[in-house]
Backbone as CSV, one residue per row, in Angstrom:
resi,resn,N_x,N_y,N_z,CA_x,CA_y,CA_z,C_x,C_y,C_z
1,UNK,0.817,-1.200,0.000,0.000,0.000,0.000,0.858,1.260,0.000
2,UNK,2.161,1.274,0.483,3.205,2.431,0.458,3.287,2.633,-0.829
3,UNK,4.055,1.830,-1.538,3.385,2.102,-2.701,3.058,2.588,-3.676
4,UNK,1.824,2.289,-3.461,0.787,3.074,-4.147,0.890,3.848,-4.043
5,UNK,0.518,4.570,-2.685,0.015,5.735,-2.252,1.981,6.688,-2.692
6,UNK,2.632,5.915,-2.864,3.597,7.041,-3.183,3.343,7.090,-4.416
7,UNK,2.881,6.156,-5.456,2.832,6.722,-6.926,1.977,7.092,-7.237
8,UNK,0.469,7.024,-6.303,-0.394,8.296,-6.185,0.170,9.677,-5.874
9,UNK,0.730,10.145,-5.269,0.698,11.168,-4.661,2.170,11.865,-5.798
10,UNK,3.108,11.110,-6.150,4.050,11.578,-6.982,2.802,12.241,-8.768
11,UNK,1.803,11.391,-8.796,1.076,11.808,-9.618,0.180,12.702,-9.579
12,UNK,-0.083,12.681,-8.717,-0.911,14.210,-8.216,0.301,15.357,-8.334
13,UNK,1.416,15.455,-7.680,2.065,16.373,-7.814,2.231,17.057,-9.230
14,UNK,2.604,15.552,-10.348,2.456,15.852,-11.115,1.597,16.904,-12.214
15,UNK,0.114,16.100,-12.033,-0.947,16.523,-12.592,-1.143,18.180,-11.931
16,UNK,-0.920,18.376,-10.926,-1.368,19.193,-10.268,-0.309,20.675,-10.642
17,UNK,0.718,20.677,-11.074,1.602,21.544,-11.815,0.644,22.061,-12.943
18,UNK,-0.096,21.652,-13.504,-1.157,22.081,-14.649,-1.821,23.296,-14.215
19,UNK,-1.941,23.004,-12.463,-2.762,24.665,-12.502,-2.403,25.288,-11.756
20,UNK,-1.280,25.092,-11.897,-0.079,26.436,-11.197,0.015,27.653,-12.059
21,UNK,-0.909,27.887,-13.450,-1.247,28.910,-14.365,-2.571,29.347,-14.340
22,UNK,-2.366,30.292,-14.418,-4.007,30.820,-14.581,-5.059,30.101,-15.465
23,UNK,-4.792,30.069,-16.625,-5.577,28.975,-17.298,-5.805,27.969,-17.033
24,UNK,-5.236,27.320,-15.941,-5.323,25.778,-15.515,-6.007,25.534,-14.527
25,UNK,-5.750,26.842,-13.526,-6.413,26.679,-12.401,-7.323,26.854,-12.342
26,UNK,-7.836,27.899,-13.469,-9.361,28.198,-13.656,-10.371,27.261,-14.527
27,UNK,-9.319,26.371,-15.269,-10.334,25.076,-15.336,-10.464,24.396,-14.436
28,UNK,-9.309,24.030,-13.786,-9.879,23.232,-12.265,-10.884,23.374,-11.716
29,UNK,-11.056,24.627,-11.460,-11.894,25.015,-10.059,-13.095,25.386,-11.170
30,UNK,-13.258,25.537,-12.048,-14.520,25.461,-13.114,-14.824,24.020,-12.941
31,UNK,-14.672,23.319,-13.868,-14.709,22.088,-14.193,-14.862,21.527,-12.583
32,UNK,-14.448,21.299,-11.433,-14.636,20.862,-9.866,-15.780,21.153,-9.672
33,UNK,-15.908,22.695,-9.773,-17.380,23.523,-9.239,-18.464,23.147,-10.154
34,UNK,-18.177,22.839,-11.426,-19.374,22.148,-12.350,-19.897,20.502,-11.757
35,UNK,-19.076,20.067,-10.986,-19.104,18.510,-10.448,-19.926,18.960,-9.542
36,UNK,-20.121,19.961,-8.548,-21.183,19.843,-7.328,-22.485,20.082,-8.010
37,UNK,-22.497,19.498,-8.890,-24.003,19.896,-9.285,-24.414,20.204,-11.104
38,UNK,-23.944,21.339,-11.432,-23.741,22.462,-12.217,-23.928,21.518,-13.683
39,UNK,-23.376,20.725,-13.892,-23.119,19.651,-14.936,-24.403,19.099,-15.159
40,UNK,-24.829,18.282,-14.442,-26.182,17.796,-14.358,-27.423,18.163,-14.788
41,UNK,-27.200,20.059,-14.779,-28.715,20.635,-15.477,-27.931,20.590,-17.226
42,UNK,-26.751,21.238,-17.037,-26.422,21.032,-18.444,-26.568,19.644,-19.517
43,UNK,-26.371,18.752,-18.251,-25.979,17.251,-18.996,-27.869,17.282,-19.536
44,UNK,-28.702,17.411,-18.769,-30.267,17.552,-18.621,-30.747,17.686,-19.657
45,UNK,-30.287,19.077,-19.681,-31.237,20.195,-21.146,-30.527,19.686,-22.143
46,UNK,-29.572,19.209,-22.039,-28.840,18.526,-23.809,-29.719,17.005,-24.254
47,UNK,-29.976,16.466,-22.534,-30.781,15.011,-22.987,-32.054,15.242,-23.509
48,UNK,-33.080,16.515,-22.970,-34.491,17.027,-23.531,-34.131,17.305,-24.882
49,UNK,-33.183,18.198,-25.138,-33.123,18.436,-26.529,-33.045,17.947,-27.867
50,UNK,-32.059,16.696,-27.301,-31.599,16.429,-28.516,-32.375,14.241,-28.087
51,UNK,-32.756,13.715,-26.813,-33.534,12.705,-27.135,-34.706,12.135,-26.937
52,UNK,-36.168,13.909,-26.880,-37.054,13.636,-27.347,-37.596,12.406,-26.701
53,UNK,-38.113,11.562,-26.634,-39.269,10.795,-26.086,-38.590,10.132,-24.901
54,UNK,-37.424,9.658,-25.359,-36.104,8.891,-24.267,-35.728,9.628,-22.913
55,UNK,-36.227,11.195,-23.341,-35.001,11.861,-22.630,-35.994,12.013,-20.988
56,UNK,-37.182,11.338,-20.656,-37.667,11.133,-19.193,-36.912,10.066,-18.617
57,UNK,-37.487,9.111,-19.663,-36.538,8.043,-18.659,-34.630,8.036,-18.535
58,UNK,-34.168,8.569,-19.686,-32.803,8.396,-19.210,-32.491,9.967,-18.128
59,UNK,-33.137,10.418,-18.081,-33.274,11.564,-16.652,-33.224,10.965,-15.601
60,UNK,-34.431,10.152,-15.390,-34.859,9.603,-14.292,-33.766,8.369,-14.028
61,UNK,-33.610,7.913,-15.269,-32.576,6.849,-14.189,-30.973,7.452,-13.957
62,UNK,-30.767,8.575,-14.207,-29.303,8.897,-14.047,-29.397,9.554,-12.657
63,UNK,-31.083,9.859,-12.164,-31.290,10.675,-11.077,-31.229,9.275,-10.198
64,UNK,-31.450,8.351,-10.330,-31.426,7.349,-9.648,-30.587,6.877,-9.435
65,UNK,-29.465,6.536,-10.438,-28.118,6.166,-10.269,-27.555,6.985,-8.995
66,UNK,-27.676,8.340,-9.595,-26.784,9.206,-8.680,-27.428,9.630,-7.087
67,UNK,-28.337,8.897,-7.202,-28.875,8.635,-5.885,-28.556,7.165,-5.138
68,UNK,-28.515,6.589,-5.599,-27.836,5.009,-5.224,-26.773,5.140,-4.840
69,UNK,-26.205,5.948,-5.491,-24.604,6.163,-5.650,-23.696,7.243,-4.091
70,UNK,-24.965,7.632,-4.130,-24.857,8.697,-3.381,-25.028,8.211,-1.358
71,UNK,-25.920,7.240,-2.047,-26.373,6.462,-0.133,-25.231,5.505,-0.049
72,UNK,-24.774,5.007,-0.601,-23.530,4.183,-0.543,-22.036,5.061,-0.463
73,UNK,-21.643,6.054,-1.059,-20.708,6.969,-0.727,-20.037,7.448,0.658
74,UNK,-21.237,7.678,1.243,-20.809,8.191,2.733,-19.889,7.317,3.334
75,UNK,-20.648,6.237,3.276,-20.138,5.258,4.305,-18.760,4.689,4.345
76,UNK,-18.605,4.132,2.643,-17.227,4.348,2.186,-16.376,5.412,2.669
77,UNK,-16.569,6.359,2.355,-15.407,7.297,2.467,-15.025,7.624,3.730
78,UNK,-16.246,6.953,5.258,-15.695,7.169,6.169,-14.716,5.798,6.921
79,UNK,-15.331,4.745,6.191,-14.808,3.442,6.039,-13.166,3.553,5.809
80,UNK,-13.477,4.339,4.715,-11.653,4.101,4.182,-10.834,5.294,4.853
81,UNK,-11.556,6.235,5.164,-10.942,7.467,5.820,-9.412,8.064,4.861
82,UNK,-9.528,7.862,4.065,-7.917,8.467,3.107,-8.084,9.953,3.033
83,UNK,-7.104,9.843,3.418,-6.205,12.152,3.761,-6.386,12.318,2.173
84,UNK,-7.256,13.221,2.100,-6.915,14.230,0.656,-5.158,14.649,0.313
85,UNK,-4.608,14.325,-0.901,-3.696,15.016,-1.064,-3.024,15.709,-0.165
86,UNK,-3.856,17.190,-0.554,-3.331,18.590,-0.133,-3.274,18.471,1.482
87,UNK,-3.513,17.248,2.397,-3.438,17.160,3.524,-2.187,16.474,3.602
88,UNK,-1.974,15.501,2.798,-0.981,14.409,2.826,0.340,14.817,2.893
89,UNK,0.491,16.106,1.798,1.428,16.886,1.018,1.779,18.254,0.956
90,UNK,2.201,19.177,2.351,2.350,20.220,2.081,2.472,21.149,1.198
91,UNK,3.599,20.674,0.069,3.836,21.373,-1.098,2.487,21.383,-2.142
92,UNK,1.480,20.949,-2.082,0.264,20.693,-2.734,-0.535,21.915,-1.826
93,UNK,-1.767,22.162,-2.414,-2.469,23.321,-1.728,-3.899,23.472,-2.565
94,UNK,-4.578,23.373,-2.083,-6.017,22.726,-2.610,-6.784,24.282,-2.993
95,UNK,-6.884,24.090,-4.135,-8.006,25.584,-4.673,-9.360,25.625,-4.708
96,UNK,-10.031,24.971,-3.996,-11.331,25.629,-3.338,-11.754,24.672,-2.540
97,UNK,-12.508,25.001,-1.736,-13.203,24.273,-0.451,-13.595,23.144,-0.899
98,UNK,-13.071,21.614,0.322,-13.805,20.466,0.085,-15.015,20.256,0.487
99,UNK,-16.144,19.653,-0.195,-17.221,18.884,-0.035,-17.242,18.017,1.136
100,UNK,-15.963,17.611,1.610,-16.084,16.366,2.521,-14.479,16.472,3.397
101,UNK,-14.314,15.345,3.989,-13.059,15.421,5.060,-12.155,14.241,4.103
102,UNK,-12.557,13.082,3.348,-11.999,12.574,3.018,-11.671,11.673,1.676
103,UNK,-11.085,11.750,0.562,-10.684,11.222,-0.528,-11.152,10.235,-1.105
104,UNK,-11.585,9.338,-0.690,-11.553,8.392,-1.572,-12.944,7.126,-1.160
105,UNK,-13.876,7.227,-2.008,-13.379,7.634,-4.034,-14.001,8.835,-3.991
106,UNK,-13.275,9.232,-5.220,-14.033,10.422,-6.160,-15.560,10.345,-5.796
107,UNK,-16.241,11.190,-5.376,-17.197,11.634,-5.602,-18.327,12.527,-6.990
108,UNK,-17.156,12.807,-7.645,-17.301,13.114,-8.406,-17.426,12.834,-10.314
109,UNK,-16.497,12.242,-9.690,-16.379,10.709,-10.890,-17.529,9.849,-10.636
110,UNK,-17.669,9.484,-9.511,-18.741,8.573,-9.308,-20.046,9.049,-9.651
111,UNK,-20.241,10.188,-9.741,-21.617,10.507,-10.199,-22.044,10.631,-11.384
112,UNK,-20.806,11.211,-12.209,-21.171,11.207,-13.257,-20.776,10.769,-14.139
113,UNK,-20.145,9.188,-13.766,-19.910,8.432,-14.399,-21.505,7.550,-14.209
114,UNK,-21.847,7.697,-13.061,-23.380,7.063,-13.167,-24.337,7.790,-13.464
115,UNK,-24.290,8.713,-13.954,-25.270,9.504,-14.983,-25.071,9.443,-16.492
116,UNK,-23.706,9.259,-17.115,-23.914,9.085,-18.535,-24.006,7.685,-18.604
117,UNK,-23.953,7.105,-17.814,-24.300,5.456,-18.529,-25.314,5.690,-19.101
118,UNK,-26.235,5.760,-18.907,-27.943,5.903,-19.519,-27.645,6.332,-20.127
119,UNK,-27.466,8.007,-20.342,-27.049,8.553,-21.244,-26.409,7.954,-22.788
120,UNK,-25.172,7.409,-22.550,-24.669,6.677,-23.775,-24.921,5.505,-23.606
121,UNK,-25.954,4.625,-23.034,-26.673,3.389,-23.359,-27.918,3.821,-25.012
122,UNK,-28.084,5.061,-24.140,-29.703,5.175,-25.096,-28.897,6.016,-26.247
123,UNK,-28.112,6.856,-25.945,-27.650,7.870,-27.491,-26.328,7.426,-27.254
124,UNK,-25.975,6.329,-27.689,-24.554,6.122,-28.134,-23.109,6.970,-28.953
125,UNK,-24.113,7.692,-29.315,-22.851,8.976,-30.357,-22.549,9.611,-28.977
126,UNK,-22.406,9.313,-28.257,-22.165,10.721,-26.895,-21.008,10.062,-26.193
127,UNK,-20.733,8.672,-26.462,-19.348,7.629,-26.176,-18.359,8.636,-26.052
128,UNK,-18.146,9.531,-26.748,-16.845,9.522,-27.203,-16.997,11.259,-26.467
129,UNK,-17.896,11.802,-26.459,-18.044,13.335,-25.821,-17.926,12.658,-23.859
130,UNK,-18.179,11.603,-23.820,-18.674,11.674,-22.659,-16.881,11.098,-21.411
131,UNK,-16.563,10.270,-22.243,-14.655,10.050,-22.224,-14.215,11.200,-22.424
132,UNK,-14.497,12.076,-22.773,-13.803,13.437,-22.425,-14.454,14.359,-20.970
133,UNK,-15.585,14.208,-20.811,-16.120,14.931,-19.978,-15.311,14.188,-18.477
134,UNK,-15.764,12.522,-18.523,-14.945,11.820,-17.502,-13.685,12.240,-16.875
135,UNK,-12.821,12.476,-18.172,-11.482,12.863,-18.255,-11.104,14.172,-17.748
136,UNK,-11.737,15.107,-17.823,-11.940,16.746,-17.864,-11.687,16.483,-16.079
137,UNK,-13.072,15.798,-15.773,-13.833,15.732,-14.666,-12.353,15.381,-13.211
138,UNK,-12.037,14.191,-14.156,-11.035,13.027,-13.508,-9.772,14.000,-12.777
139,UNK,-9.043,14.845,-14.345,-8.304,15.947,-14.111,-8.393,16.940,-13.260
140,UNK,-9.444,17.390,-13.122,-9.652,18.742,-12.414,-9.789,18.263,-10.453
141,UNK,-10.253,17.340,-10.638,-10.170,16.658,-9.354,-9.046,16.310,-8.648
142,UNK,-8.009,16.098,-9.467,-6.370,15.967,-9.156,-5.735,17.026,-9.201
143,UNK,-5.923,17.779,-10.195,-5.408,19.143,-10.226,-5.585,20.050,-9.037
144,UNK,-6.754,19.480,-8.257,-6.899,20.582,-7.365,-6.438,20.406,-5.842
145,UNK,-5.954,19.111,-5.976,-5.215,17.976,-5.201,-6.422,17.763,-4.548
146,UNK,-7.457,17.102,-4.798,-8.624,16.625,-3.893,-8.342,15.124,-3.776
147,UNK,-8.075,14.592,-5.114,-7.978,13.293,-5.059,-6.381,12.745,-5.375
148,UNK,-6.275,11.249,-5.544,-5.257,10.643,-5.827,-5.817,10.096,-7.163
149,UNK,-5.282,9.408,-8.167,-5.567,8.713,-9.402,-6.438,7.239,-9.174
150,UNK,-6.332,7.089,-7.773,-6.695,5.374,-7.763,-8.262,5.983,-6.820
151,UNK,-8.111,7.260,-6.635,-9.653,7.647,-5.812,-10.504,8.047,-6.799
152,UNK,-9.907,8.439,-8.078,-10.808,8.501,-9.640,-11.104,7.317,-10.028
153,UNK,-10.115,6.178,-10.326,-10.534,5.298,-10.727,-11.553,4.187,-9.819
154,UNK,-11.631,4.444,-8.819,-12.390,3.654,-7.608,-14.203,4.260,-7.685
155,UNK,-13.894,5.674,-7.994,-15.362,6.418,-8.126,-15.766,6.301,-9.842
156,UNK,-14.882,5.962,-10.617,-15.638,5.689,-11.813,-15.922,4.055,-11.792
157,UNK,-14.999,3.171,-11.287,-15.825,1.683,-11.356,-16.643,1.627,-10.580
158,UNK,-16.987,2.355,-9.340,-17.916,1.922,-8.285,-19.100,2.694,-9.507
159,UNK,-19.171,3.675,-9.840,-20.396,4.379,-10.529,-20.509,3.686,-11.802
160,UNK,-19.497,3.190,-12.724,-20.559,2.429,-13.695,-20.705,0.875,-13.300
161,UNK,-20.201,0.319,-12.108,-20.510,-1.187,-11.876,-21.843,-1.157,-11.078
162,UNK,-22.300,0.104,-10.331,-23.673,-0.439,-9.998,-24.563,0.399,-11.195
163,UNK,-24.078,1.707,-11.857,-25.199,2.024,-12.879,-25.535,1.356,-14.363
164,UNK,-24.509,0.626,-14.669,-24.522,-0.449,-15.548,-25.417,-1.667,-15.549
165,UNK,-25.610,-2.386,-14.572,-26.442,-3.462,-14.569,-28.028,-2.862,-13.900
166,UNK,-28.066,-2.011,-13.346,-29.110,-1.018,-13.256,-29.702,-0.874,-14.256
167,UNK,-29.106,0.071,-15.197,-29.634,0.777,-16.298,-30.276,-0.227,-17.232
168,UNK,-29.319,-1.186,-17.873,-29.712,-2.605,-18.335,-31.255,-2.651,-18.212
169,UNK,-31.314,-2.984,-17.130,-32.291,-3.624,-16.243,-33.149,-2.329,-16.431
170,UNK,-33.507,-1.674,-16.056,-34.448,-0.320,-16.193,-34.504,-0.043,-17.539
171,UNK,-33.681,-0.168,-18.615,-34.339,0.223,-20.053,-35.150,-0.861,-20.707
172,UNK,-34.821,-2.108,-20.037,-35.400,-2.577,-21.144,-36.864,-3.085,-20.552
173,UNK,-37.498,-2.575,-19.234,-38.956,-2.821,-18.943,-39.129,-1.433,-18.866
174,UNK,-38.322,-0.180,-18.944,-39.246,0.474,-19.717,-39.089,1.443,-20.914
């Protein structure tokens, strides 16, 4: 587990040099601050718009996902109790207020990685927009030293391994 957590944290340092510029930091803390929420009406009004009869139910079940997702979270993260970064790592220094006391997983990943499942179950052309949004998402979360790389990847498998066989299951009775 040493480790890891050292080639986590050597990677955060890494990643996290990205927004030691103005331009970087202000995607961070954009792109972060779009994760508490902000994303979700956007992700919304793009699903009304553009999939028409689909776009209740894949609403409703991404609201569900990220509600599933969400009662199971807590407990974890007090379970595993992992120091954020910018706690871990003096030389690191976190650009805007945390949501929570502790790291891991992503919270953020996890949600909305369980919101586009539906999403690109039902409109598949969005595959490839939506691996970027992940990615954006994944980044800005490290960048801001909130997370480690293995607390992204823990909040994107935990969010599409229960919204995946979910969704399945919910599209096709209704």
């Amino acid at each position: 587990m040493g480790r890891l957590h050292d080639a986590d944290l050597a990677a955060v340092r890494f990643i996290a040099r990205s927004s030691h510029f103005t331009l970087g930091r202000a995607c961070a803390i954009v792109m972060s601050k779009l994760g508490n929420g902000w994303i979700y009406l956007i992700l919304g009004a793009l699903v009304f718009q553009f999939l028409g009869r689909d776009a209740f139910r894949v609403a409703v079940l991404g609201g569900l996902n990220a509600l599933l997702l969400h009662c199971l979270y807590p407990s974890i993260k007090r379970r595993v109790g992992r120091q954020r970064p910018f706690k871990a790592d003096p030389d690191l220094r976190s650009l805007l207020a945390v949501l929570d006391e502790h790291s891991f997983p992503s919270g953020h990943v996890m949600t909305l990685s369980g919101v586009l499942v539906p999403i690109v179950l039902v409109w598949p052309a969005t595959a490839l927009a939506s691996l970027v949004l992940m990615a954006c998402m994944a980044w800005s979360r490290i960048a801001t030293a909130h997370h480690y790389p293995s607390d992204i990847f823990a909040g994107t498998a935990l969010g599409v391994v229960l919204a995946y066989p979910l969704s399945i299951c919910f599209l096709s009775i209704w």
